[in-house]
N, C-alpha and C positions, 0 to 999 in steps of 0.2 A: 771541366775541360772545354775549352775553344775550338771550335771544330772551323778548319781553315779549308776554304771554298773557293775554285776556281770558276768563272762564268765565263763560257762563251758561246756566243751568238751573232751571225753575221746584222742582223737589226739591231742599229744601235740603239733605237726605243726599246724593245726589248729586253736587251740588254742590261739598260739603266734602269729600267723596273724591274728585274730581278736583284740586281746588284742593292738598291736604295730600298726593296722590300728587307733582304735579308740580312743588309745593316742595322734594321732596328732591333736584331736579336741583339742580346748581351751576351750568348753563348757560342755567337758562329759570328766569325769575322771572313768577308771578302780579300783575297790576298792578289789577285789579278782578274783583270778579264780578254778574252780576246774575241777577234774577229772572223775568224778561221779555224779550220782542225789542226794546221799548221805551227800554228800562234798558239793553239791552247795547248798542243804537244809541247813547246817548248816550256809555256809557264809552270807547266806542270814539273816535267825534269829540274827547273830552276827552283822552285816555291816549295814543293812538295806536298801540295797539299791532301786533308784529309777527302774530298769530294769535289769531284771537276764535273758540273753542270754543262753539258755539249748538250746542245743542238744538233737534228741530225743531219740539217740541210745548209751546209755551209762550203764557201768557196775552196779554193786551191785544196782543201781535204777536207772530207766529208766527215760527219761527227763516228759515222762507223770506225773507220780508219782510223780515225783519234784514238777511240776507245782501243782499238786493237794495239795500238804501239804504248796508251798507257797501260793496261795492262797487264802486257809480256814487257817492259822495262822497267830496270828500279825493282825496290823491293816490296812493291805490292802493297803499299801503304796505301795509296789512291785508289778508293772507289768512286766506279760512274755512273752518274746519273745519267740516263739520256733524257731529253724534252723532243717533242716534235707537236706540231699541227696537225698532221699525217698520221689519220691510226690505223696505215697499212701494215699489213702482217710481215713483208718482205721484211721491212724498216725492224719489227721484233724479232724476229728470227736474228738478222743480218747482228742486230747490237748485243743481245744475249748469247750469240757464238762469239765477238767480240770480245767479250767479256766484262759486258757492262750489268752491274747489280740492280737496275731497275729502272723504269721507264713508265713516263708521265705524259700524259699529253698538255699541251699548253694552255685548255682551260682548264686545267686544276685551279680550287682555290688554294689563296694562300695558308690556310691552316695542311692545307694537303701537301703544299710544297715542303711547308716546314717541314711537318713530320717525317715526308721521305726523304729528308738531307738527316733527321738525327739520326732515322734509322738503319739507314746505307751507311754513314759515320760510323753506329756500332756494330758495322759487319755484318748485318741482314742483307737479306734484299727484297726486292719489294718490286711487284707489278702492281700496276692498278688494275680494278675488277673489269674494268671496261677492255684492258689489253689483252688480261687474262682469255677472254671470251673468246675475243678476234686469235688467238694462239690453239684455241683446243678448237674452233670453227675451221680454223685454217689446217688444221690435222685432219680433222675429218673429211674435208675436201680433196683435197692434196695425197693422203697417206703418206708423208712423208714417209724416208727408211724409220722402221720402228728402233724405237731405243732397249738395247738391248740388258734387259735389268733380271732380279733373280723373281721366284714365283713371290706375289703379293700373301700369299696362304701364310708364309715367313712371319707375315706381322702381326701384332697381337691389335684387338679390337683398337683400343688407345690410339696405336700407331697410325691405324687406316684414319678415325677424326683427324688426327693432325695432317694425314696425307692429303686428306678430300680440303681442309683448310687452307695448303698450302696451295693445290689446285684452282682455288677459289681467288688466288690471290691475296690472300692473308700476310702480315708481316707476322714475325716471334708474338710483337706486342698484342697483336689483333687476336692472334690465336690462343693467347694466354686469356684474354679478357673472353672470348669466348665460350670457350673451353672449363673456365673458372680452374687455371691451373698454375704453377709457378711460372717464373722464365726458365728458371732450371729446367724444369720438367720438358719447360715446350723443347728448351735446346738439345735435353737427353733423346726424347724422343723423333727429331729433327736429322742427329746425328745416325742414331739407330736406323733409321728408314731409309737415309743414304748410303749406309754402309751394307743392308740386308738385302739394294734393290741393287745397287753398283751404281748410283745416279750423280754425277759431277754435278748440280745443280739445279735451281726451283724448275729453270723450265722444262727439264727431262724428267722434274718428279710431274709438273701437269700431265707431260704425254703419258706418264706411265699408269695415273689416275685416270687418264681417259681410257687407255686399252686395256684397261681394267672394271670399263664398266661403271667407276665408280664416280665420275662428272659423266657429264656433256656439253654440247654449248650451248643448252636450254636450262641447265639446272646448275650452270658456274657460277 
């Protein structure tokens, strides 16, 4: 399968270096790029692709914004990527209510890029460990409202490793190789721990591993 890639980024250097990086796959083909959140809104509705690369600091609309009208429009086929410079926590909070599946900072290497474009492609999603941190630091600080989830007692031993992994920032794949377990497994157990805690997503299962005791932001 070809996994069809939207880029955008107000840098058009940038830009062209993401775009002429992820041209040299054979599995993932560029189908637009833009300049704006504006611009990438639209290519997106037009093109349809499987993952829209937004930046999150771009003109006339911001790469949040982006994220948020791609997706609550269309039928949820686009997932997003965010990139920034910026590893403020506002920027992770603001893209993960968005509902953007995972966020990168801009010196990733290119083996890291790759991988979180196959992985958001097959419907994971994926922080990097460095995000991770600044998100359960930024809880800790902050108290945000807590997330209201069911008792973690619920889960079976199993479930908590894959919870503390997913906490950690782990993708499926990472926590399979981990763990030395199937992908089934990891997805049964993935599914299981969002449905026994009530968690819409990775980043409510961190808070909920953190007020749980079971991270912090010295041992994420």
């Amino acid at each position: 399968m070809v996994i069809r890639v939207v880029v955008a980024d107000d840098q058009a250097v940038v830009r062209t270096g993401f775009v002429n990086l992820l041209s040299t796959q054979e599995d993932i083909e560029v189908v637009g790029e833009a300049e704006s959140g504006r611009e990438a809104v639209h290519l997106v509705r037009k093109t349809q692709p499987d993952v829209a690369l937004l930046d999150i600091r771009m003109p006339v609309m911001d790469g949040v914004e982006a994220a948020r009208q791609i997706s609550s429009a269309g039928d949820g086929t686009t997932r997003v990527l965010m990139f920034t410079t910026f590893g403020l926590d506002e920027y992770v909070y603001d893209s993960l209510a968005a509902g953007a599946s995972g966020f990168l900072l801009k010196d990733a290497t290119f083996p890291e890029l790759l991988h979180a474009v196959r992985v958001i492609a097959r419907g994971e999603a994926l922080l990097a460990p460095a995000v991770t941190k600044r998100l359960i630091a930024e809880f800790a600080k902050t108290r945000r409202p807590a997330v209201r989830t069911g008792p973690i007692g619920d889960l079976t031993p199993r479930e908590i490793d894959v919870l503390v992994q997913i906490a950690r920032g782990l993708s499926n794949t990472e926590i399979r190789e981990a763990l030395s377990i199937t992908d089934h497994t990891v997805k049964t157990h993935v599914n299981r721990i969002f449905a026994k805690l009530g968690l819409r997503d990775r980043a409510q299962a961190v808070i909920a591993a953190y007020e749980a005791g079971l991270v912090t932001a010295e041992n994420a």
